[in-house]
N, C-alpha and C positions, 0 to 999 in steps of 0.2 A: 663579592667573591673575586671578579677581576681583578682588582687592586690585591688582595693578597696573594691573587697568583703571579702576578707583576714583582711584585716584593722576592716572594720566592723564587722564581727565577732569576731575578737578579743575586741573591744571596745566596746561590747556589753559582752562580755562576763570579761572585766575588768571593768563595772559598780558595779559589787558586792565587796560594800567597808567591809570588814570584820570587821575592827577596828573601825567603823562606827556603825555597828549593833550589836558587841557585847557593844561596849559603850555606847548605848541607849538599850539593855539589864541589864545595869549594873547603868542606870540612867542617864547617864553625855554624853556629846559632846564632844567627843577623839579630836574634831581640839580648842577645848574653854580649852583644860588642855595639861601640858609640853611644850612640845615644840607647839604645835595645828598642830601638821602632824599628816594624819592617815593612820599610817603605823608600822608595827611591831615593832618597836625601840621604839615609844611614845607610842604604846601598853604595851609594857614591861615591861615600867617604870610607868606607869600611875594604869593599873589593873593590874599588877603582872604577872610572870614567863608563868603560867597557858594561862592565855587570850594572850599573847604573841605567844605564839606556836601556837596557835588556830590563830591567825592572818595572822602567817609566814604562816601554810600551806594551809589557804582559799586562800590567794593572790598569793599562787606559785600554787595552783588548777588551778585557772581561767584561767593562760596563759596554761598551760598545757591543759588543756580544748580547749581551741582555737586551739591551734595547733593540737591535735589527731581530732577536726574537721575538719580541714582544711586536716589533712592528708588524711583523709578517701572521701571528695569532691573532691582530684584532685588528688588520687594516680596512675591514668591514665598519670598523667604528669613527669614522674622522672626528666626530666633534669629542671624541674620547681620550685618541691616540694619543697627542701629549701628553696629556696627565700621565696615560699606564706608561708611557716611556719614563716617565719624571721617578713614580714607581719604582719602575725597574732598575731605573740610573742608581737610585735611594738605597734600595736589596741589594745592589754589586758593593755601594760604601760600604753598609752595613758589614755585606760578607767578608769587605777588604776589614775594615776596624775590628771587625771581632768574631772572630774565624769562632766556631766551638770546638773546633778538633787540636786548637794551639791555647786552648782556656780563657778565648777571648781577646786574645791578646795579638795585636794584628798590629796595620798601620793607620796612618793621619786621615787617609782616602784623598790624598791631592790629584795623584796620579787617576785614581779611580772617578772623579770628578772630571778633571779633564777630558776620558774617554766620555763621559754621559754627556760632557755638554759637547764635544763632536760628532756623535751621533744624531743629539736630540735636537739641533738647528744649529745650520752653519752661521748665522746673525750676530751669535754670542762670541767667534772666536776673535775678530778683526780685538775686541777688545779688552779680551782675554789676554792674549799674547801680548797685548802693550802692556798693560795695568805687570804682567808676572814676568815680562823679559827687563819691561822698563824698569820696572822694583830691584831687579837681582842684578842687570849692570850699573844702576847708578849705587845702589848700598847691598850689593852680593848677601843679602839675606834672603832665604829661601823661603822664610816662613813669611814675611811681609807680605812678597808678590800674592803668596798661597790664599794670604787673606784676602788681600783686595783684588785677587779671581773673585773669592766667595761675594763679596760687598758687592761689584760689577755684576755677575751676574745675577743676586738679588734685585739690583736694583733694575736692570735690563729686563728680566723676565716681567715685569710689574709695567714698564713703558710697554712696552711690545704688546704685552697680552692685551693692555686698556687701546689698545690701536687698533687690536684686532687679526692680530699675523696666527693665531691658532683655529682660530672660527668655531671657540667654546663661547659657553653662556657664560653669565657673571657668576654663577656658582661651582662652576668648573674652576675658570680663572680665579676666583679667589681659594678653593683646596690648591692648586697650584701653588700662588703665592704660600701659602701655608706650608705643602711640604720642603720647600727651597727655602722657607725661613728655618723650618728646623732641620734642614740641612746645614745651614750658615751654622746655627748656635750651635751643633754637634762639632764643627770644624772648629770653630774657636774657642768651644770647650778643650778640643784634643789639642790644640797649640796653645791652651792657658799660659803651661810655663815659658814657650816662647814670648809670649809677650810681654809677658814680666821682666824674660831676659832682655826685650827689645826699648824696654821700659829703661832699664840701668844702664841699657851701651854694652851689655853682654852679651848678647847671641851672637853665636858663631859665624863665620860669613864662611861664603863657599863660590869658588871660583873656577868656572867652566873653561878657564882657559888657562891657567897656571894649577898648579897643583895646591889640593885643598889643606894648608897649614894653619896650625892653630893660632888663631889674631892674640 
C-alpha cells in the first residue's frame, strides 16, 4: 500500500506539465510545434533559452516535491525510505510522460529525473552533471547526455546500494535496482527515435551558448 501511495503522489504531483502551461501562456501547444514533446529541449528551442529554464526547473520541482513529501510521510521508516522515494521519483516521471488530462501525451521525464535524483541522494550528482554537461559540450546533443544520466545512474545505484549507503536488506535493494531499471528502459524507450537519429549523424544539436540553428 505504501508504494502505491508513493506512486501517486508522485503522479500527482508530475501532472504539472510546465512546458504545457507556459506554451498556452505564450499562445501555442508545445506538443503541436518541434519536435511536439513537452519537455525542456522542445521548450528551448520552441520559446527560447528563458522558457526553457523556467521548464527544466518546474519539472525537476515536482519530483523533488514528491519525494520531500514522501520523505516527511514515512521518515519513521529508514530502512524503507529510499525505496518510497525511488517510488515517488518513478509517479512524478510517470505524471511528467503521460499526464491523462493531455491524453497521455506529456514529455521524456529528463528534467523530471534530474529533480528525483536531487532529492533522492546528493552522491549521484557529482556524476550526473559530468556524464550530461560532458555529453552536451563535447557533441551538443541533448539526448546522449539524457542517456547516459540514466546508464550512471543505474549503474551508481547498484555500486552504492551493494556498499551499503541506504541501510536496506538485499530485498529492498534489489526492488530498487528493479524500479531504476525500468525507469532506464521507459527513458530509452521514449528516446528510441533519438537514437536512431544518433545512430545516422542526425539528431539535432543544441547549443546553450549560441543560438539553437538547424545543423
Amino acid at each position: 500500500m505504501e508504494r502505491i501511495i508513493c506512486l501517486l503522489i508522485g503522479y500527482l504531483c508530475g501532472l504539472l506539465q510546465t512546458s504545457y502551461i507556459i506554451g498556452k501562456y505564450k499562445g501555442i501547444d508545445i506538443r503541436k510545434h518541434g519536435s511536439g514533446n513537452a519537455g525542456t529541449t522542445n521548450a528551448l528551442r520552441v520559446l527560447g533559452k528563458k522558457a526553457g529554464l523556467f521548464v527544466f526547473f518546474g519539472d525537476a520541482m515536482k519530483s523533488i516535491l514528491a519525494v520531500v513529501i514522501v520523505r516527511i510521510l514515512f521518515r519513521n521508516q529508514p530502512e524503507m525510505i529510499y525505496l518510497y522515494c525511488l517510488y515517488a521519483g518513478a509517479g512524478a516521471i510517470l505524471g511528467h510522460n503521460f499526464p491523462f488530462y493531455l491524453n497521455f501525451k506529456g514529455g521524456k521525464g529528463i528534467a523530471a529525473t534530474a529533480g528525483m535524483i536531487i532529492a533522492f541522494h546528493p552522491i549521484f550528482l557529482p556524476v550526473g552533471l559530468i556524464l550530461f554537461f560532458g555529453a552536451l559540450f563535447l557533441t551538443h546533443y541533448v539526448s546522449l547526455g539524457s542517456l547516459l544520466v540514466y546508464a550512471g545512474f543505474m549503474i551508481e545505484i547498484v555500486i552504492v546500494g551493494q556498499m551499503g549507503l541506504f541501510g536496506a536488506s538485499q530485498m529492498i535493494l534489489t526492488e530498487m535496482y528493479i524500479v531504476t531499471a525500468l525507469l532506464t528502459i521507459m527513458a530509452y524507450a521514449k528516446h528510441w527515435p533519438n537514437i536512431k537519429r544518433l545512430l545516422r549523424g542526425e539528431e539535432r544539436k543544441t547549443y546553450l551558448i549560441k543560438s539553437n540553428k538547424e545543423d
